[in-house]
Residue frames as a rotation matrix with the C-alpha (Angstrom) as fourth column:
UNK 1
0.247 -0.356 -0.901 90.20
-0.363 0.828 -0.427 100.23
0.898 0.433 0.075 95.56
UNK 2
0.665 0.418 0.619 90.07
-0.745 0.313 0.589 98.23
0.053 -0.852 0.520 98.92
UNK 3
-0.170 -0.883 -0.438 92.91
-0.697 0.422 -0.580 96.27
0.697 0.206 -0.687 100.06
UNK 4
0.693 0.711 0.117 92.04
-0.411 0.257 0.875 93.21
0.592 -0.654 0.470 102.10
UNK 5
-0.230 -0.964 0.132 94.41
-0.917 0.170 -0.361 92.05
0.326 -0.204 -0.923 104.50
UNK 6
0.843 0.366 -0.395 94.16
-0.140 0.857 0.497 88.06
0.520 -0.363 0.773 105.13
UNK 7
-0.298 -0.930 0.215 97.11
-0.657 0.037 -0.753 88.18
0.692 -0.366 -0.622 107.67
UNK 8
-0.349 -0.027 0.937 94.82
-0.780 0.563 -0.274 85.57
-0.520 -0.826 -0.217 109.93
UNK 9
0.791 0.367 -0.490 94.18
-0.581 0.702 -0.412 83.83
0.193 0.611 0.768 107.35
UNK 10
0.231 -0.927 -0.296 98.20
-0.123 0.274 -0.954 82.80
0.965 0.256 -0.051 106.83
UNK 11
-0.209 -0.041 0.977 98.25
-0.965 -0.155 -0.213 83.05
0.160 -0.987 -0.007 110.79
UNK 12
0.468 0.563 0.681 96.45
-0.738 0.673 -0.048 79.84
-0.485 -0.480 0.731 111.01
UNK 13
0.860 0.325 -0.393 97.88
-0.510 0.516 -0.689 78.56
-0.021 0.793 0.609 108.62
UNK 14
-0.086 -0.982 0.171 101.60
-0.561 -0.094 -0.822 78.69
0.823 -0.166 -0.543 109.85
UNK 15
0.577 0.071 -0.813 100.00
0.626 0.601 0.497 77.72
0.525 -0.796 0.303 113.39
UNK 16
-0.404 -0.846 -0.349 100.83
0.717 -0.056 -0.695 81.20
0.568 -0.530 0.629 115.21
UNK 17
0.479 0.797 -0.368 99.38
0.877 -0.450 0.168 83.24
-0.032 -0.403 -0.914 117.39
UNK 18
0.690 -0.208 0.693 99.44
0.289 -0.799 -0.528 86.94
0.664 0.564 -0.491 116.71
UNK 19
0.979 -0.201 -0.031 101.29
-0.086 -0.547 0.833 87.77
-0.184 -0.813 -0.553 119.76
UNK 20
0.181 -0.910 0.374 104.34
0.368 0.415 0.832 85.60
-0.912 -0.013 0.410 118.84
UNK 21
0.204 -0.312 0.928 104.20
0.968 -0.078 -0.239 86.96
0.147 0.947 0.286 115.34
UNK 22
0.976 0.163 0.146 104.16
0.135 -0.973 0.187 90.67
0.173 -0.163 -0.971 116.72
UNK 23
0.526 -0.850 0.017 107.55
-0.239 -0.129 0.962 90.12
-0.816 -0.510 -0.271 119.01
UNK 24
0.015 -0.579 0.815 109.13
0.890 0.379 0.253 88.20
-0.456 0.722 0.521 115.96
UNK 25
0.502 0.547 0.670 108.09
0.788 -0.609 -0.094 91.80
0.356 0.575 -0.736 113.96
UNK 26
-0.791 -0.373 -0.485 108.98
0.580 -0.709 -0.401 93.91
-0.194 -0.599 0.777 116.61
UNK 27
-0.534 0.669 0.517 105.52
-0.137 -0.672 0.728 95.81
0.834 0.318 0.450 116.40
UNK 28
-0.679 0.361 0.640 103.41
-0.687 -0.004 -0.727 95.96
-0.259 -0.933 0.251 119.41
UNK 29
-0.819 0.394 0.417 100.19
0.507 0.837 0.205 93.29
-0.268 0.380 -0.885 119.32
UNK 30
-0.021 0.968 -0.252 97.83
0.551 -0.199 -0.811 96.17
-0.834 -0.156 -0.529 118.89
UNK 31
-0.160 0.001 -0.987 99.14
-0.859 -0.492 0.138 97.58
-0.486 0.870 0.080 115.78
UNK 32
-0.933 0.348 -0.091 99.16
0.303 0.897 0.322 93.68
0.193 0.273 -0.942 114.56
UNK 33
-0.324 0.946 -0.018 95.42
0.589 0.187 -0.787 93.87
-0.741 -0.266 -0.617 115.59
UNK 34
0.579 0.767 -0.276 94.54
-0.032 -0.317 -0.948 96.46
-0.815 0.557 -0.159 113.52
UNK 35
-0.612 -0.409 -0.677 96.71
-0.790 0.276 0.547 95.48
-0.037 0.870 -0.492 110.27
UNK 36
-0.994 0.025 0.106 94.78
0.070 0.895 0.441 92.26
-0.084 0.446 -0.891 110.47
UNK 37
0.150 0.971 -0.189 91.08
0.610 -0.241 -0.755 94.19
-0.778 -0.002 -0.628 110.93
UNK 38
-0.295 -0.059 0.954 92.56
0.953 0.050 0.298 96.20
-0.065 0.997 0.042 108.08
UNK 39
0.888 0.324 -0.327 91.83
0.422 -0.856 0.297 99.71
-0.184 -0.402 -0.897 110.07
UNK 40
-0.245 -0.649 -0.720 95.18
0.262 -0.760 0.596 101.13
-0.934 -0.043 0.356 108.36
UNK 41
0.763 -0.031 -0.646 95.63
-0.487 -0.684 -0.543 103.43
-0.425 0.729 -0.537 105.69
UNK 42
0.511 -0.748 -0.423 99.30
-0.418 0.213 -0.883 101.62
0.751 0.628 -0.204 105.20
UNK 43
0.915 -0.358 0.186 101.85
0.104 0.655 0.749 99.80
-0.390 -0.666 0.636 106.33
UNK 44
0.056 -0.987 -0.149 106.21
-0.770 -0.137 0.623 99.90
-0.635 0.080 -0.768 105.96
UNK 45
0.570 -0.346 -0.745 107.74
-0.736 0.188 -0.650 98.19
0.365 0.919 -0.147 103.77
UNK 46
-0.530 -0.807 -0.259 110.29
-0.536 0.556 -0.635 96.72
0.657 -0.198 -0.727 106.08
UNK 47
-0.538 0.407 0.739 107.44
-0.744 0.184 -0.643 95.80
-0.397 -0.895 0.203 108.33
UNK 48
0.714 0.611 -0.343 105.90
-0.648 0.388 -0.655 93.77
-0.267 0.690 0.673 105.57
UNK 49
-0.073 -0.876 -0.477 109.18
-0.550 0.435 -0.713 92.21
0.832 0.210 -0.514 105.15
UNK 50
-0.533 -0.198 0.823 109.38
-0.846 0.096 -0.525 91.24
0.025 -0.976 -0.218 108.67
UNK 51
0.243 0.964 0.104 105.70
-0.759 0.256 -0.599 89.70
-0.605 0.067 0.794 108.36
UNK 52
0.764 0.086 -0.640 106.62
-0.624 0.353 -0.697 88.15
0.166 0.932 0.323 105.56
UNK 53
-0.261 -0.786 -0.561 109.97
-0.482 0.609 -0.630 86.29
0.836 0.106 -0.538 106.47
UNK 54
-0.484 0.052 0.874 108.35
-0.778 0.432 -0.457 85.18
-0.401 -0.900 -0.168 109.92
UNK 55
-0.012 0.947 0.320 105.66
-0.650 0.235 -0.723 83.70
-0.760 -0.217 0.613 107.95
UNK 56
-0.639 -0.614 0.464 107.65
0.083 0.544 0.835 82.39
-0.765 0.572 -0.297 105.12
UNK 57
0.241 0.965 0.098 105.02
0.714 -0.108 -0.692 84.06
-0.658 0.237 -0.715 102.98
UNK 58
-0.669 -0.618 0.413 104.74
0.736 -0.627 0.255 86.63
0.102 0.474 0.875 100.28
UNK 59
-0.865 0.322 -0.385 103.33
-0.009 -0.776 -0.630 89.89
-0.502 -0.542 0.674 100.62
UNK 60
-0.592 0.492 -0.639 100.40
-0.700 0.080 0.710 88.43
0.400 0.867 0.297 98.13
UNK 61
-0.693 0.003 -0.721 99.98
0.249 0.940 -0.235 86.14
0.677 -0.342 -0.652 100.68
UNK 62
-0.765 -0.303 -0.568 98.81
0.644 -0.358 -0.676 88.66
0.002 -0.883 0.469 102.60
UNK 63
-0.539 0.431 -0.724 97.11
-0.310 -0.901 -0.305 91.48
-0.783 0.060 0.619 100.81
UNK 64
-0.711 -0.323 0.625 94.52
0.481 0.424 0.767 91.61
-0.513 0.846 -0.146 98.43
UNK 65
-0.945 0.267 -0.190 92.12
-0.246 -0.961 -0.127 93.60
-0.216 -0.073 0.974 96.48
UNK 66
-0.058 0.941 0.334 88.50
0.992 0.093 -0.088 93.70
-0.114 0.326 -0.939 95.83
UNK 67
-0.807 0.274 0.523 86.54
0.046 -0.854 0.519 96.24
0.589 0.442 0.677 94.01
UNK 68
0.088 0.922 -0.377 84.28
0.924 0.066 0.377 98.27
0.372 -0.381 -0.846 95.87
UNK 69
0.777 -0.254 0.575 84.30
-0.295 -0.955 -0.023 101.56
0.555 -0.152 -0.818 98.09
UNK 70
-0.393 -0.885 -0.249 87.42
0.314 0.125 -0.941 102.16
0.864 -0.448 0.229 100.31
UNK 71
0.691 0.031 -0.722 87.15
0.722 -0.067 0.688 101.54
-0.027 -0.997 -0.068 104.21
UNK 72
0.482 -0.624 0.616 88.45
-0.532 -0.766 -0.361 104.21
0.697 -0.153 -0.701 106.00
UNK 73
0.204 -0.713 -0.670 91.55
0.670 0.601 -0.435 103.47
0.714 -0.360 0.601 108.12
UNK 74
0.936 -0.083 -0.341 92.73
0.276 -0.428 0.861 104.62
-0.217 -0.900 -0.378 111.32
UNK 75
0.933 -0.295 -0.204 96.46
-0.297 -0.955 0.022 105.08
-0.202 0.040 -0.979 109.90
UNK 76
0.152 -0.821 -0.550 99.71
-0.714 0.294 -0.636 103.75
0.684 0.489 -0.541 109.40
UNK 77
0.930 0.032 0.367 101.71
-0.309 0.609 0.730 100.62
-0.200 -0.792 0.576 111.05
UNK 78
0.348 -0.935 -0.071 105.18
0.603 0.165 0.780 100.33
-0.718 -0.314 0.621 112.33
């Protein structure tokens, strides 16, 4: 079950650039990089929060599935 992550989708859509959404986050911009290429296995909870109140967004906003195989991931974020 594949989770896609459209976090540049909502990026553009707000009008921010990932860097400024990282510091807001507190996450470095290269974990942001790969949360939005979707190279993780997972992500916090409170970091999804974070994400989510910068962006005035819900976490649905964000994530979604498609059927197919599962991508492998490189690991967790924040």
């Amino acid at each position: 079950m594949p989770i896609v992550v459209t976090l540049d989708v909502m990026l553009a859509r707000r009008k921010m650039r990932s860097r400024e959404l990282a510091e807001r986050v507190g996450i470095t911009e290269a974990n942001l990089s790969l949360l939005k290429s979707g190279k993780v296995r997972g992500v916090r909870f409170d970091t999804l929060s974070r994400i989510c109140e910068a962006l005035q967004c819900q976490p649905g906003d964000l994530l979604a599935w498609e059927p197919g195989p599962e991508p492998e991931g490189d690991g967790d974020v924040g």
